[in-house]
C-alpha positions in Angstrom: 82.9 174.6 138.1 85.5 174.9 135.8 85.9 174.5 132.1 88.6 173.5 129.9 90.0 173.9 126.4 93.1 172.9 124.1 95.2 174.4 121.3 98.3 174.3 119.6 101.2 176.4 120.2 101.0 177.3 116.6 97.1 178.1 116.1 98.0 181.5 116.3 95.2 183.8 117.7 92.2 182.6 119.9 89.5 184.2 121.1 87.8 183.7 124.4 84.3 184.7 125.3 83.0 186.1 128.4 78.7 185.5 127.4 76.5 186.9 129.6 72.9 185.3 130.1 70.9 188.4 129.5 72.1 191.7 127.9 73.8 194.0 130.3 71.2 196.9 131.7 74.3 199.2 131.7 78.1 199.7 132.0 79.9 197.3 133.5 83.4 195.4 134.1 84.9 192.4 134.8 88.8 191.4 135.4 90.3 188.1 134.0 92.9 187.0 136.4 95.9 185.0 133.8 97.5 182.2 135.7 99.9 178.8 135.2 101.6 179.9 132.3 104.2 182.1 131.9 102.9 185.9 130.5 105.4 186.8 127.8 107.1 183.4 126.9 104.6 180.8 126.8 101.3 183.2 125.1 100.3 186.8 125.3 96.7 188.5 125.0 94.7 191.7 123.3 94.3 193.7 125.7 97.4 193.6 127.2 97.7 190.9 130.7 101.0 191.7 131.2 100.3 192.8 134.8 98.6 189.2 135.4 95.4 190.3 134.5 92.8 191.9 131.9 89.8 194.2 132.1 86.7 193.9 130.1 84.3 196.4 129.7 80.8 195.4 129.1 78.5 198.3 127.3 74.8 198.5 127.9 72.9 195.6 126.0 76.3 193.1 125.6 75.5 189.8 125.1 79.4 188.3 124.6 83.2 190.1 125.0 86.2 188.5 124.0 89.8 188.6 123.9 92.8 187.1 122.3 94.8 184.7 123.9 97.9 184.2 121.0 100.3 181.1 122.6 104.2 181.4 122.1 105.4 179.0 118.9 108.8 178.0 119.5 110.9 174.9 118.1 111.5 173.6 121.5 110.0 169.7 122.8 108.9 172.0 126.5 105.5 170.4 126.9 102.0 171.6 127.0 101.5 174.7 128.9 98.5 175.5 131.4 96.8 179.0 131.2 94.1 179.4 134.5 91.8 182.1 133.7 89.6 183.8 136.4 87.0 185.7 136.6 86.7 188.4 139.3 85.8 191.8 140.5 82.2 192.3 138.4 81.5 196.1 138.1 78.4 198.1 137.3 75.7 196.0 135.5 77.6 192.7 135.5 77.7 190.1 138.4 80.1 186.7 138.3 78.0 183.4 137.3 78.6 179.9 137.6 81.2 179.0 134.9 84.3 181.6 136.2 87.3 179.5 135.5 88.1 178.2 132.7 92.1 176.2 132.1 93.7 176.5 128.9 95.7 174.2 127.4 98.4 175.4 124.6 99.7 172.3 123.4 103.1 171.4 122.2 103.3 171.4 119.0 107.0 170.0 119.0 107.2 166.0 119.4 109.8 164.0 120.5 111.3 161.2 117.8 110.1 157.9 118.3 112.6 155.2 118.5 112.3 151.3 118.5 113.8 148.1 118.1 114.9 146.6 115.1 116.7 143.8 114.4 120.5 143.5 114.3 120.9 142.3 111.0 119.0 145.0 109.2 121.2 147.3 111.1 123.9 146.0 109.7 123.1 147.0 106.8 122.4 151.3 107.3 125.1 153.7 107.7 125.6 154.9 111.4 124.6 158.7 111.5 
């Protein structure tokens, strides 16, 4: 199954938790494969995903890990942004569950202008800009 969650471009840092359903018996890792989204210019993450992926180590008697997930806020209308992250390669004491996908959404916070009809005569009236 897969998961879902949004957030503005300029929310600034979010954290996303890897939960496990008992605490680990021992060491253990897991790797969070980043995808969609471009690395760099649409968001970054602590640790480091520059190389399309992150490594969490899990320490005897974890319950939860997280990392940061910071989106890109730029002054450009360029849409909402999708972030696929995976879960793979389990290590050690740690073995993948049901729930290993989850999408991110960073959503633009930029919106386009909206424009309408209006009636000629009031027009008329407002200075052309």
């Amino acid at each position: 199954p897969t998961d879902s969650d949004t957030f503005e471009e300029n929310s600034g840092e979010s954290k996303t938790a890897i939960v496990l359903s008992e605490a680990a018996k021992g060491l253990g890792s897991v790797t969070i494969q980043l995808s969609g989204a471009t690395y760099g210019t649409d968001y970054t993450t602590i640790p480091d995903g520059s190389s399309g992926s992150v490594t969490i180590e899990v320490e005897e008697g974890t319950l939860f890990r997280s990392f940061s997930l910071i989106p890109a806020d730029n002054s450009e209308l360029d849409g909402d942004k999708f972030v696929t992250l995976t879960m793979t390669e389990p290590t050690g004491s740690v073995e993948l569950g049901n729930q290993t996908t989850i999408v991110l959404t960073i959503d633009d916070d930029e919106r386009p202008a909206p424009i309408d009809f209006a009636l000629i005569r009031w027009l008329q009236r407002m200075p052309e800009r």
